[in-house]
C-alpha positions in Angstrom: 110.5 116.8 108.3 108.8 114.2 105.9 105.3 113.6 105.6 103.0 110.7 105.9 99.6 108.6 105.2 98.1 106.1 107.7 95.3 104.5 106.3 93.4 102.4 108.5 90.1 100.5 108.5 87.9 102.3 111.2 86.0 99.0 112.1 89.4 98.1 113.3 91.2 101.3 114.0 89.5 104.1 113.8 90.2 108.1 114.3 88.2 107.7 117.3 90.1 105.1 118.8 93.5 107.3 118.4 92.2 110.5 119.5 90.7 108.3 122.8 94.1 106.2 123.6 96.2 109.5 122.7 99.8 107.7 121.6 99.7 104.1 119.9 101.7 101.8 118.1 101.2 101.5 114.3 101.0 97.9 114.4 100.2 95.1 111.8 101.6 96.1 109.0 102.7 92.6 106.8 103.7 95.0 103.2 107.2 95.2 102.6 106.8 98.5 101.1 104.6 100.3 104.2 107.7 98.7 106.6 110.3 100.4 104.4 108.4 103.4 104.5 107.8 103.1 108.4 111.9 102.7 108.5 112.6 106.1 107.2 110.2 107.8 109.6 111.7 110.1 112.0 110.2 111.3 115.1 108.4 115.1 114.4 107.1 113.4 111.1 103.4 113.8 110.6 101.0 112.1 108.9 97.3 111.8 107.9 95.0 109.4 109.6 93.3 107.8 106.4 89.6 105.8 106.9 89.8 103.7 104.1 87.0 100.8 103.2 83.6 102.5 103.3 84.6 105.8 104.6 87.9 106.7 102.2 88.8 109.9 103.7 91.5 111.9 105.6 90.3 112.1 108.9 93.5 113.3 111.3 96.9 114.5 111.5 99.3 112.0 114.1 103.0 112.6 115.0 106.0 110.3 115.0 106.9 110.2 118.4 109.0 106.4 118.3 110.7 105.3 114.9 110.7 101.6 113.6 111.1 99.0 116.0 110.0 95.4 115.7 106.1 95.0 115.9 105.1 92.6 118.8 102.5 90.7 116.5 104.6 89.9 113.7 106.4 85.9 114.9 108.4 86.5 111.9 110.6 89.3 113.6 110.7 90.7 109.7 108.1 93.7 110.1 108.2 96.6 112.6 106.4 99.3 114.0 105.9 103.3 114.6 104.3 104.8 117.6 102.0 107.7 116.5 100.3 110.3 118.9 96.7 111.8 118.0 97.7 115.5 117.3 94.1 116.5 115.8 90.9 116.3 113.9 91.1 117.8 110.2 88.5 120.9 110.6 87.1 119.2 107.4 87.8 115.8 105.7 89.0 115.3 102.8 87.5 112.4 101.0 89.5 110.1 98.2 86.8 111.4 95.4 87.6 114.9 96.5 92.1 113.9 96.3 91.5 112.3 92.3 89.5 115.8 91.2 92.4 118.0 92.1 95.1 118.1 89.9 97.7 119.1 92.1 97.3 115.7 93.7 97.6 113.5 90.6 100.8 112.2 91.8 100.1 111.8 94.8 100.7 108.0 96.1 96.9 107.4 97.6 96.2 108.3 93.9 98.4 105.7 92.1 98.6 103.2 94.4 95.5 103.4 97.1 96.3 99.9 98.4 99.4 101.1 99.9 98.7 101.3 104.0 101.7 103.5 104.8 102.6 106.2 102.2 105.0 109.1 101.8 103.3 112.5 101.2 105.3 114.9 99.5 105.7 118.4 101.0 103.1 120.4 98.4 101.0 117.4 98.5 100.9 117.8 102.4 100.5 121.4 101.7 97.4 121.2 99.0 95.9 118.7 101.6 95.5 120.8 104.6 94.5 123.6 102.4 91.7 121.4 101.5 91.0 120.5 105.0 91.2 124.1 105.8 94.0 123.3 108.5 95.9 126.5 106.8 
């Protein structure tokens, strides 16, 4: 199983929104590097729902329940999709600030390269996470 990090603007897509529609497609993505990402997902991966903008803060976990398949809004046919199901609410979120003080998590890819939308999360990272969102 690999780990993951959805980060979404929640004026557009929030945590809210997931948790309502349940299972969704992880659409929109026009970064070569997020696609790539999204093309090595398999389904069982999880990931953390990320409110970036205002907010900056790990909000959810989701699920891989579809892998990469071509994303309906991109007329290019060069970008793709995931479909990601709602699995739950972090107990507590972990904010951005809260990531950069904890040294464990220096290497971490929201860390090094936050503009990234879709990110890998690497197995202690996921593990240091939860811990901090007390899902452990």
């Amino acid at each position: 199983m690999s780990y993951w990090l959805f980060k979404s603007e929640p004026s557009t897509w929030s945590w809210k929104d997931h948790e309502k529609k349940g299972t969704e497609h992880w659409d929109g993505v026009r970064n070569y590097q997020a696609n790539n990402n999204m093309k090595k997902m398999k389904i069982g991966d999880l990931g953390f729902f990320y409110h970036s903008v205002n907010e900056k803060k790990i909000i959810g976990i989701v699920e891989v329940v579809k892998e990469h398949y071509p994303d309906h809004t991109d007329k290019s046919g060069r970008f793709g999709m995931v479909d990601l199901k709602a699995v739950s609410r972090v107990k507590k979120p972990v904010t951005l600030s809260e990531i950069k003080d904890n040294p464990r998590l220096s290497d971490m890819v929201l860390v090094k390269n936050s503009r990234l939308s879709v990110q890998p999360v690497s197995d202690s990272e996921w593990a240091e996470v939860c811990r901090m969102a007390e899902e452990i």
